[in-house]
VEXZA-984485 format. One record per residue (C-alpha): residue in three letters; chain; x, y, z. Coordinates in Angstrom, 3 decimals. Each point is the difference from the previous one (the first is absolute). Example, Ala and Ser with C-alpha at 12.3 -4.5 7.8 and 13.67 -1.06 7.14 Angstrom:
residues 2
 zator rokol        x        y        z
   ala     A   12.300   -4.500    7.800
   ser     A    1.370    3.440   -0.660
END
This chain:
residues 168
 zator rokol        x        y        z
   unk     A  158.753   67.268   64.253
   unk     A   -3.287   -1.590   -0.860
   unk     A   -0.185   -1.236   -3.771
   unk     A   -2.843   -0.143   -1.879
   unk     A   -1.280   -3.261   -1.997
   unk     A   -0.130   -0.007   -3.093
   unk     A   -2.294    2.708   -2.202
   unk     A   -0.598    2.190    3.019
   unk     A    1.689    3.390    0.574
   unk     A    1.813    0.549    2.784
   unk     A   -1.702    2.934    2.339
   unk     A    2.083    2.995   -0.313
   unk     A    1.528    1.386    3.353
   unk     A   -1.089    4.058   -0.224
   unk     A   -0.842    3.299    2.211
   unk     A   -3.782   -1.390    0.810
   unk     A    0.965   -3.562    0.760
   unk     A   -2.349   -1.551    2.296
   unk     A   -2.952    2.755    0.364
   unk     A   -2.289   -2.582   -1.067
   unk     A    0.829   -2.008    2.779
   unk     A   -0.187    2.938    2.287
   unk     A   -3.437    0.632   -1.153
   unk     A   -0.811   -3.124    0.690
   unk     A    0.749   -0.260    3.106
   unk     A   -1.252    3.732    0.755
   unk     A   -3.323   -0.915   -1.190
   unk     A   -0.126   -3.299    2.345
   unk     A    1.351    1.692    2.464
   unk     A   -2.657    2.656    0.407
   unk     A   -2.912   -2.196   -0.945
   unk     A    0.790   -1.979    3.139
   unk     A    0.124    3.808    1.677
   unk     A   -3.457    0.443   -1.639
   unk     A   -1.332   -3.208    1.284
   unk     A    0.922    0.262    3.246
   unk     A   -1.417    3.000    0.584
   unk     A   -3.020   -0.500   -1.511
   unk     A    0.107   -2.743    3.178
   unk     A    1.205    1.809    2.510
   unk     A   -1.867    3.501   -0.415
   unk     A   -3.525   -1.395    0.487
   unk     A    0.964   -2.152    2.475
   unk     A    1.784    3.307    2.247
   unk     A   -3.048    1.930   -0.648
   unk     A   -2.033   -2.639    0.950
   unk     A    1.941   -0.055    3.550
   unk     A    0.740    3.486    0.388
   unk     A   -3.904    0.932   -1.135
   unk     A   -1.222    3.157   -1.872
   unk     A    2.089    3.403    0.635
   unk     A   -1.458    3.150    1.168
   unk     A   -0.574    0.941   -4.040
   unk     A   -1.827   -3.071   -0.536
   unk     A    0.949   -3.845   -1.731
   unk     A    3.450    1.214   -1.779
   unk     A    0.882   -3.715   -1.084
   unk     A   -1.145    0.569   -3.688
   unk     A    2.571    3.608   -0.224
   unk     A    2.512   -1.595    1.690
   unk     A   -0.502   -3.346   -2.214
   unk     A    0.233    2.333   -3.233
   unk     A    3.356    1.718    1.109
   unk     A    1.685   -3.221    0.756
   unk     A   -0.744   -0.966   -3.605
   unk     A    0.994    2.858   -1.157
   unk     A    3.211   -0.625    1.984
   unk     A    0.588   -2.960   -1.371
   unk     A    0.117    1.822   -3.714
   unk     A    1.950    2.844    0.978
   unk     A    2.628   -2.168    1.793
   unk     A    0.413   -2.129   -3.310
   unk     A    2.491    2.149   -1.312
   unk     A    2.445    0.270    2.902
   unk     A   -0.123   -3.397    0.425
   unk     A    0.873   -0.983   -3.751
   unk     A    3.171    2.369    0.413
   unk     A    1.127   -1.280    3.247
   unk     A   -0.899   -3.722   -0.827
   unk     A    2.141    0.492   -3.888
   unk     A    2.805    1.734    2.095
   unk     A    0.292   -2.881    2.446
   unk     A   -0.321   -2.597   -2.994
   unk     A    3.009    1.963   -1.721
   unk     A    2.481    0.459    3.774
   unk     A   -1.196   -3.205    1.196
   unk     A    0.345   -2.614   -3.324
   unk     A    0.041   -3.444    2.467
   unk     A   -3.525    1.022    1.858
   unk     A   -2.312    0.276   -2.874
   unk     A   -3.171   -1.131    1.181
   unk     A   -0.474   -3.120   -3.050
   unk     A   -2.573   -2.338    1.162
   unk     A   -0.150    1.471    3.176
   unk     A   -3.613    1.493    0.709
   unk     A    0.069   -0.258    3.562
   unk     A    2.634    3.015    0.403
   unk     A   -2.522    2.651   -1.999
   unk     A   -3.073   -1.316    2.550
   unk     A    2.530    0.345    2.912
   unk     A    0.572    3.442   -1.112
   unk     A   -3.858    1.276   -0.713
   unk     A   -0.598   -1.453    3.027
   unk     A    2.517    2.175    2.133
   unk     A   -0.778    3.342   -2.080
   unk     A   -2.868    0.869    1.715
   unk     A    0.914   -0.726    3.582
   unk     A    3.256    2.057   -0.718
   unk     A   -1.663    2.886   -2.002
   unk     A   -2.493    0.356    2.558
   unk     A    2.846   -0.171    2.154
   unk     A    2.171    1.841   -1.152
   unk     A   -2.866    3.048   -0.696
   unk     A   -0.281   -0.028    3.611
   unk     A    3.250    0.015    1.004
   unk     A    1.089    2.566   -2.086
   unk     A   -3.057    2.020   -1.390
   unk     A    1.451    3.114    2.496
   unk     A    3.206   -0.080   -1.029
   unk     A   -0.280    1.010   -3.258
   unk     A   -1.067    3.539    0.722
   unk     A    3.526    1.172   -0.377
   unk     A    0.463   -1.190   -3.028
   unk     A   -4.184    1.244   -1.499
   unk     A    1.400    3.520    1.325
   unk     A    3.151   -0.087   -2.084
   unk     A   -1.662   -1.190   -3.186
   unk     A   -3.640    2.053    0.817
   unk     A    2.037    3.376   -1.998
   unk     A    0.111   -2.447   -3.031
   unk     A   -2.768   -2.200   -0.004
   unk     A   -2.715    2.006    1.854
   unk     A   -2.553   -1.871    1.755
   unk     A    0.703   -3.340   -1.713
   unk     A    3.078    0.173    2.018
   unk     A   -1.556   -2.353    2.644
   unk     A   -1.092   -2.420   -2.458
   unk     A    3.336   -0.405   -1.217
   unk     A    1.154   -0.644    3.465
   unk     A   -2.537   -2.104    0.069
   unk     A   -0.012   -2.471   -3.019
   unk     A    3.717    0.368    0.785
   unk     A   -0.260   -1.979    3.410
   unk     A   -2.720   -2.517   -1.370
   unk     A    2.490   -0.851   -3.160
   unk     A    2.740    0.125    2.433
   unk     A   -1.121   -2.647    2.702
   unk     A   -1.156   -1.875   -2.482
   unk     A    2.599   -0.426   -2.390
   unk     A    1.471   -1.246    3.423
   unk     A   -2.380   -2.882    0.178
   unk     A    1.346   -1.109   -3.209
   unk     A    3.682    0.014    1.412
   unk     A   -1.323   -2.489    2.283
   unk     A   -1.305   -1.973   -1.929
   unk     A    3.040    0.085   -2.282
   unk     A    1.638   -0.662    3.081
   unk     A   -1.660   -3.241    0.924
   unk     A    2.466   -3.026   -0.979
   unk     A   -0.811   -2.494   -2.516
   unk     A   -2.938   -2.335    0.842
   unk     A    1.742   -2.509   -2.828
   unk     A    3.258   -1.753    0.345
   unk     A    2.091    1.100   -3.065
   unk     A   -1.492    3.042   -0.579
   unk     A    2.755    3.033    1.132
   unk     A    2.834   -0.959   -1.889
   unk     A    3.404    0.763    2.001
END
């Protein structure tokens, strides 16, 4: 156990431990996300040229943003419960493993949207009695929190880039 010197107060161990951290490393985390795809969008539309509806780079620009804000929460929960299961791999001076993981979250929502954008029907049907039409959102914001909350395992994942730093 850590002691404190002296005149400072030891930090108190309670239920909300660490969520400071986890915001932390949320908020890196998805402004690398943010970043990238402010990168990579105009570049694809660049390549891939204007749609049948016109130039959609500026829409599609807007809902990655707004992506990136309504994947902030998710990612604070899963990031705090991984800093709680998980006490040796906390991420302290180790910036490379939140870039790592905004990095990888938009290859593996897109992905991952792709992949499994069909399959979800079962599931919109089963909930469409309670939720209506917002049913497919749901689904929706479901997969994108889903695939990327497993970006973030990843990068939790990744071993040390420091000798000394996972404890045994």
């Amino acid at each position: 156990m850590p002691r404190a010197s002296q005149g400072e107060d030891m930090k108190k161990a309670g239920p909300f431990r660490g969520i400071v951290r986890a915001k932390n490393q949320a908020s890196t985390c998805l402004a690398v996300y943010a970043g990238s795809g402010l990168i990579v969008i105009p570049v694809l539309s660049a390549i891939v040229g204007p749609s049948e509806y016109g130039d959609l780079t500026g829409i599609y620009l807007i809902a990655h943003l707004i992506s990136a804000v309504v994947l902030w929460p998710g990612a604070t929960l899963f990031n705090w419960m991984l800093l709680r299961v998980l006490r040796l791999r906390t991420w302290r001076r180790e910036f490379g493993r939140a870039c790592v993981a905004g990095i990888l979250m938009m290859p593996f929502i897109w992905t991952g949207l792709g992949l499994f954008s069909r399959k979800i029907d079962p599931f919109v049907e089963m909930l469409r009695p309670l939720l209506g039409e917002s049913a497919y959102l749901f689904g929706f914001f479901g997969l994108v929190v889903t695939f990327a909350n497993l970006a973030l395992a990843v990068g939790w994942a990744l071993s040390p880039w420091r000798r000394g730093t996972l404890r045994a």
